[in-house]
C-alpha positions as CSV (number, residue, x, y, z in Angstrom):
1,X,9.4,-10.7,38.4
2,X,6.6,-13.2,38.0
3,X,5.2,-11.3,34.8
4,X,8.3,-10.7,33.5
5,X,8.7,-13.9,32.8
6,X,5.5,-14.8,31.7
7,X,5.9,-11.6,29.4
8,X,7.0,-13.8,26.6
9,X,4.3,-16.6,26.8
10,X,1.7,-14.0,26.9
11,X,2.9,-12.4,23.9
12,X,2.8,-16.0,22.0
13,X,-0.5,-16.0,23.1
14,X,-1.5,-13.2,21.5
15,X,0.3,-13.8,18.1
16,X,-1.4,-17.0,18.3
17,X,-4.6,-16.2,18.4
18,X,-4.2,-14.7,15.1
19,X,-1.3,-17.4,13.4
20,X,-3.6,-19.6,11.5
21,X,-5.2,-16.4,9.6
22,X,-1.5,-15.8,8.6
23,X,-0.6,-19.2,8.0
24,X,-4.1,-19.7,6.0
25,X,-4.4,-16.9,3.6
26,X,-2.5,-15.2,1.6
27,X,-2.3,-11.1,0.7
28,X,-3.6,-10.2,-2.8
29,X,-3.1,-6.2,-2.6
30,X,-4.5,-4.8,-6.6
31,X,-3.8,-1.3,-7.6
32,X,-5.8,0.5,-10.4
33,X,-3.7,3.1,-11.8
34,X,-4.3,6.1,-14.4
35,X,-7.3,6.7,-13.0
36,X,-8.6,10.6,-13.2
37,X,-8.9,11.2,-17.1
38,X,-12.1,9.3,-18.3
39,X,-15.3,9.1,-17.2
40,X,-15.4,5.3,-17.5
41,X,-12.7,5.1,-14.7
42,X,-15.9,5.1,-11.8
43,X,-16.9,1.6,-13.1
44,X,-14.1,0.5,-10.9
45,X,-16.6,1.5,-7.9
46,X,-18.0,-1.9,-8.8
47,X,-15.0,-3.3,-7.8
48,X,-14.4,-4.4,-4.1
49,X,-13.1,-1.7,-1.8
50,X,-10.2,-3.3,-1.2
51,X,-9.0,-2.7,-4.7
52,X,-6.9,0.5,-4.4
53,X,-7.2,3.4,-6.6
54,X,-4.3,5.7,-8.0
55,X,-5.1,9.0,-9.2
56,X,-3.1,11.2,-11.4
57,X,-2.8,14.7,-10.5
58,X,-5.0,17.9,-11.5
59,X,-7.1,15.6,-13.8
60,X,-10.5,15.9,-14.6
61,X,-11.7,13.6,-12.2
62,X,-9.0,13.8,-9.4
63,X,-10.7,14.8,-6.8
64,X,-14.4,13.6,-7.5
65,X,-13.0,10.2,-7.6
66,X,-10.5,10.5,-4.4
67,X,-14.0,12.0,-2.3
68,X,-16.3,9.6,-3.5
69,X,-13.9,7.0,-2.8
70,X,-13.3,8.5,0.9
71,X,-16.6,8.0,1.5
72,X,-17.1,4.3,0.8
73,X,-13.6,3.9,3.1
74,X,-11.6,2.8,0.0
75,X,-7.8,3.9,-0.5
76,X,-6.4,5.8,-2.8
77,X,-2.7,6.5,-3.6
78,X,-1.5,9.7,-5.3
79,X,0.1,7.9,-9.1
80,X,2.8,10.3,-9.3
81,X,3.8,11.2,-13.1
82,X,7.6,10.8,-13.7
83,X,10.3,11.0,-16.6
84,X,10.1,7.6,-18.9
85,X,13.0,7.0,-20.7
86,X,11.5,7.4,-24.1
87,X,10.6,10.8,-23.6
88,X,6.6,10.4,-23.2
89,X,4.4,12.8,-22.1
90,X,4.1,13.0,-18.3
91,X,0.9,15.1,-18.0
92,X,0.6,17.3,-15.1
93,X,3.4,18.0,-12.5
94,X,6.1,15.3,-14.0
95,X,9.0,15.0,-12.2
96,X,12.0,15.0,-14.7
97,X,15.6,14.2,-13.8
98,X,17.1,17.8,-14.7
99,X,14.8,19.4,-11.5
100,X,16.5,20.1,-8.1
101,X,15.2,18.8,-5.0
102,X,12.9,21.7,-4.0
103,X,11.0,21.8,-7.2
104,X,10.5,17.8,-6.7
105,X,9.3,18.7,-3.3
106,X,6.9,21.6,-4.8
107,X,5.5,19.3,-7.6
108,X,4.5,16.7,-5.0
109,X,3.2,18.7,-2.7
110,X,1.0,20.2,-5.6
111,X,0.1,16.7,-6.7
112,X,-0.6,15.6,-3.1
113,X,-3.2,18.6,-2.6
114,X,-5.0,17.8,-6.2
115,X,-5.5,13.5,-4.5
116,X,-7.3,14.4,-1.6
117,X,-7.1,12.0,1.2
118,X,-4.1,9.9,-0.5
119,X,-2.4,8.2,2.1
120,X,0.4,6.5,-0.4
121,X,2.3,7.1,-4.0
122,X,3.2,4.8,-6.4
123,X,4.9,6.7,-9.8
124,X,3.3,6.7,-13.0
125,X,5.9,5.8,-15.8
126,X,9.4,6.8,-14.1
127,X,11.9,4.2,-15.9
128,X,14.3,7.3,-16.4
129,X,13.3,8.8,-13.1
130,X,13.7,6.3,-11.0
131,X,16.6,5.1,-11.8
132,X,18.2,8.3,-10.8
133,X,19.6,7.9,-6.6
134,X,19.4,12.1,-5.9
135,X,16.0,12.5,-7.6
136,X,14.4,9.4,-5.8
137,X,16.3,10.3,-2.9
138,X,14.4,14.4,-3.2
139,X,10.7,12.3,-3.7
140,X,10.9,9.7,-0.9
141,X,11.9,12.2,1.5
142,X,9.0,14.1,1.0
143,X,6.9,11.0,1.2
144,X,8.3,10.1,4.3
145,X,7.7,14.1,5.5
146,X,3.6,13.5,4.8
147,X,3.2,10.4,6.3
148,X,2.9,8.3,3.2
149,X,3.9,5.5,1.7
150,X,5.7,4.1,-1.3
151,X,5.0,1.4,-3.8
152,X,7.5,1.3,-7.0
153,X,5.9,0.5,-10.1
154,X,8.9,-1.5,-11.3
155,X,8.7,0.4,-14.7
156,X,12.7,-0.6,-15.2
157,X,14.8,-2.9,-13.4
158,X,17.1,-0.2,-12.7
159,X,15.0,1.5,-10.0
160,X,16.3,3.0,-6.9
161,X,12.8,3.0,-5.3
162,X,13.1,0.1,-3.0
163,X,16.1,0.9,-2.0
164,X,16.3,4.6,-1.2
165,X,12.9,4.2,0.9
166,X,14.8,1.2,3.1
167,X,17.5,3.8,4.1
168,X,14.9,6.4,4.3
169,X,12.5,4.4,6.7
170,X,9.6,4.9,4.4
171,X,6.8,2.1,4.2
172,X,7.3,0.5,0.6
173,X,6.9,-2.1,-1.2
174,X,7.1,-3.1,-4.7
175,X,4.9,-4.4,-7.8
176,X,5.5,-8.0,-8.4
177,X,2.8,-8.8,-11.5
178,X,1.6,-5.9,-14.0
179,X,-2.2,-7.4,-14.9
180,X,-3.3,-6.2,-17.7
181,X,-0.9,-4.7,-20.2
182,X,-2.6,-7.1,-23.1
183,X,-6.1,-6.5,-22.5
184,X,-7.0,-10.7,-24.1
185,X,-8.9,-12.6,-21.8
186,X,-6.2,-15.3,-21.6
187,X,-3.2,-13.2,-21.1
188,X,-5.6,-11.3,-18.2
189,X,-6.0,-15.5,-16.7
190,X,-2.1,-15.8,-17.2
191,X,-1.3,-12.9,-15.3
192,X,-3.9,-13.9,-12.6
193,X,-2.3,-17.4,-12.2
194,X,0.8,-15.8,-11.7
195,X,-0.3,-13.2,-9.5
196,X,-1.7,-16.3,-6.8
197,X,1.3,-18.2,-7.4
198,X,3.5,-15.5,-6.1
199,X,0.9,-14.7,-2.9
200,X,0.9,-18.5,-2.1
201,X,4.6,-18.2,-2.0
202,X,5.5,-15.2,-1.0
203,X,2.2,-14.7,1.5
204,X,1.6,-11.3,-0.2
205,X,1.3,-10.0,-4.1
206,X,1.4,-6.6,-5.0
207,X,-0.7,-6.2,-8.5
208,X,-1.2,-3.2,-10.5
209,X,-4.1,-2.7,-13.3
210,X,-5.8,-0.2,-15.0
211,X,-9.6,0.8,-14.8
212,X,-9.8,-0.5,-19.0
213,X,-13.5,-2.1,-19.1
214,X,-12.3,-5.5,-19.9
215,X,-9.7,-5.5,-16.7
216,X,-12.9,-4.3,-14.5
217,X,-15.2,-7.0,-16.2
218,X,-12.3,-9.5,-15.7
219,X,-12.0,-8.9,-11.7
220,X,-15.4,-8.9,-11.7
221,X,-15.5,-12.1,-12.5
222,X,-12.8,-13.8,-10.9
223,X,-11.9,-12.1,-7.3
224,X,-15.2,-13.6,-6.1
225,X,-13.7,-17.0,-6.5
226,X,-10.4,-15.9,-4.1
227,X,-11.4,-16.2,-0.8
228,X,-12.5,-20.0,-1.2
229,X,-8.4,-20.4,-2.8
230,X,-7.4,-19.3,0.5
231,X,-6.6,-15.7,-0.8
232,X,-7.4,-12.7,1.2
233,X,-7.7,-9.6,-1.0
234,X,-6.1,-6.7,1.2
235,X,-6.3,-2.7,0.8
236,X,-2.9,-0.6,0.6
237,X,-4.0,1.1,3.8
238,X,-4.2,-2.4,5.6
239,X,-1.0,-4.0,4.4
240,X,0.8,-0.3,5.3
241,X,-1.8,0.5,8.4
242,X,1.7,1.4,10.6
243,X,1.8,4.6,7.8
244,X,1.3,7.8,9.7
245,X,-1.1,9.0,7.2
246,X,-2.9,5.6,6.9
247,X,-3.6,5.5,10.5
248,X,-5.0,9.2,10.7
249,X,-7.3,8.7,7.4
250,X,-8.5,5.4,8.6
251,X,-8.5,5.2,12.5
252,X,-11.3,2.7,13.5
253,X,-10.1,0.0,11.0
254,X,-7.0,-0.8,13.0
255,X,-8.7,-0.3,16.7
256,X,-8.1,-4.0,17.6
257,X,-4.2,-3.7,16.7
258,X,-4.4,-0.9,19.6
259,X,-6.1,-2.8,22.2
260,X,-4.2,-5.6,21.5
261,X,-1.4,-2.8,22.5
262,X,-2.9,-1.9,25.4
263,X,-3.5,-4.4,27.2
264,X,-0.2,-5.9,27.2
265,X,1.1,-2.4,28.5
266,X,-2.2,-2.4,31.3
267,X,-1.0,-5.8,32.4
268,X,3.1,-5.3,32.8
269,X,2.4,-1.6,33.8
270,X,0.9,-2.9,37.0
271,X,4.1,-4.4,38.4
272,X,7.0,-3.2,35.6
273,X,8.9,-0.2,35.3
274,X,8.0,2.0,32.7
275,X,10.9,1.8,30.7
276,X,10.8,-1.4,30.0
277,X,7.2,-1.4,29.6
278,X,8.2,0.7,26.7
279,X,10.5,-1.4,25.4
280,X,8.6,-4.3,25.5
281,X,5.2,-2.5,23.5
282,X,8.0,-1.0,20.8
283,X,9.3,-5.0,19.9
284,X,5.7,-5.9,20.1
285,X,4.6,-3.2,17.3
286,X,7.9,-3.9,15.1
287,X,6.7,-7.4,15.2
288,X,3.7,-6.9,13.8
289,X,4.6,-4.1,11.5
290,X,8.0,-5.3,10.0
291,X,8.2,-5.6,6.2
292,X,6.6,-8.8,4.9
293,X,3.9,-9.0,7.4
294,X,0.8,-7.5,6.9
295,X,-1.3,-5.8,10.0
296,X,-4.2,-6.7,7.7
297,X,-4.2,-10.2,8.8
298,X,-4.6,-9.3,12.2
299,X,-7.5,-6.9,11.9
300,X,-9.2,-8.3,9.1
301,X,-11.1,-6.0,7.0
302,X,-14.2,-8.4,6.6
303,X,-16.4,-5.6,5.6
């Protein structure tokens, strides 16, 4: 009964030990899409790990670029080619708003195999795709079957994406500042303001680029200064570490979270019935997991 009570305060505890990382920095999470055509796209290798790649299906450089980026433990996402709604070429494996759900499913899953070790998709183009409730509805639940996440490009304001995954219960978020769609140094500064405005704010950012030679040279130059802002720049597979597929590709980088776990099950197992010992260990995890708070600033990814 004793522990039961103290249950709560230990549990404070423990989020405290790990508050003033929250309250002190804020998530900067940067996605490089298109990558998979060129072979200029692997000067983003230069780039910190943390910065996320997104790979278009059966390219060129697909899966050389998903390996190589396996073995330096950086992330990559699948960038999933859908139906724009001025009719431009999707390359390989579109999705298109005429197809039924099992060729949606059969695309992805041909996409997914051609990404090797993607633990998330994000689509490339899409403002006529998704837009469309069945068709989103087809994609996500596939997403949700591999154990991936979702992070909506935004391409029209008319998206379903954010929505649809919610009811699904797929991991998701959403971009909030496109980088580098004018490639001039002081629109790529603009953008970057922006981009720290909305973290400081908001606690988190989600930012998508492109791999052009002036964005790489750009980041380059200016993510060193973050960390002295106050920023913390965060990996896809840290801010979505609770996706099934995150956790399986990258399984030490969130060993803390687990002990953390564990010993707050150890300690009311000894005295507690299991049941609620369960109970208490599933609140715990939603805590730390629910949308809008990232795992990463509890296991921080220092290296």
């Amino acid at each position: 009964m004793l522990l039961r009570l103290l249950m709560p305060c230990l549990i404070f505890v423990l989020c405290g030990l790990v508050s003033p990382k929250v309250k002190a920095k804020s998530d900067i999470i940067i996605i490089l899409d298109d990558l998979g055509y060129r072979p200029s796209d692997v000067a983003a290798f230069s780039l910190p790990k943390e910065i996320t790649f997104s790979i278009l299906p059966q390219t060129p450089l697909a899966s050389e670029i998903a390996q190589r980026a396996d073995k330096e433990g950086r992330a990559v996402m699948l960038h999933m080619p859908m139906q724009a709604q001025n009719g431009k070429n999707m390359g390989p494996l579109g999705l298109t708003t005429d197809m039924f759900a099992g060729a949606i499913t059969h695309n992805l899953r041909k996409a997914i195999k051609s990404v090797p070790n993607a633990v998330g998709v994000n689509n490339h183009m899409g403002s006529a795709f998704t837009g469309q409730p069945k068709a989103m509805e087809a994609l996500l639940k596939e997403v949700k079957r591999q154990g991936l996440f979702f992070v909506d490009s935004r391409t029209t304001v008319l998206t379903k994406g954010e929505e649809i995954a919610e009811r699904l219960g797929v991991p998701n978020a959403s971009r909030q500042v496109f980088l580098d769609h004018k490639l001039e140094p002081a629109f790529l500064l603009k953008q970057f303001n922006q981009m720290k405005r909305i973290a400081k704010k908001n606690g988190h950012v989600v930012v998508i680029g492109h791999p052009h030679p002036e964005t790489v040279d750009f980041l380059k130059t200016y993510l060193p200064s973050l960390e002295k802002e106050g920023f913390t720049l965060t990996s896809v597979a840290d801010y979505f570490s609770h996706a099934p597929k995150v956790a399986k590709q990258f399984p030490q980088k969130y060993v803390d979270t687990a002990a953390l776990f564990d010993a707050v099950s150890t300690e009311s197992g000894q005295v507690e019935e299991q049941g609620e010992t369960s109970s208490l260990n599933t609140e715990l995890a939603e805590s730390v997991t629910s949308k809008g708070t990232s795992v990463a600033l509890i296991v921080s990814p220092d290296a």
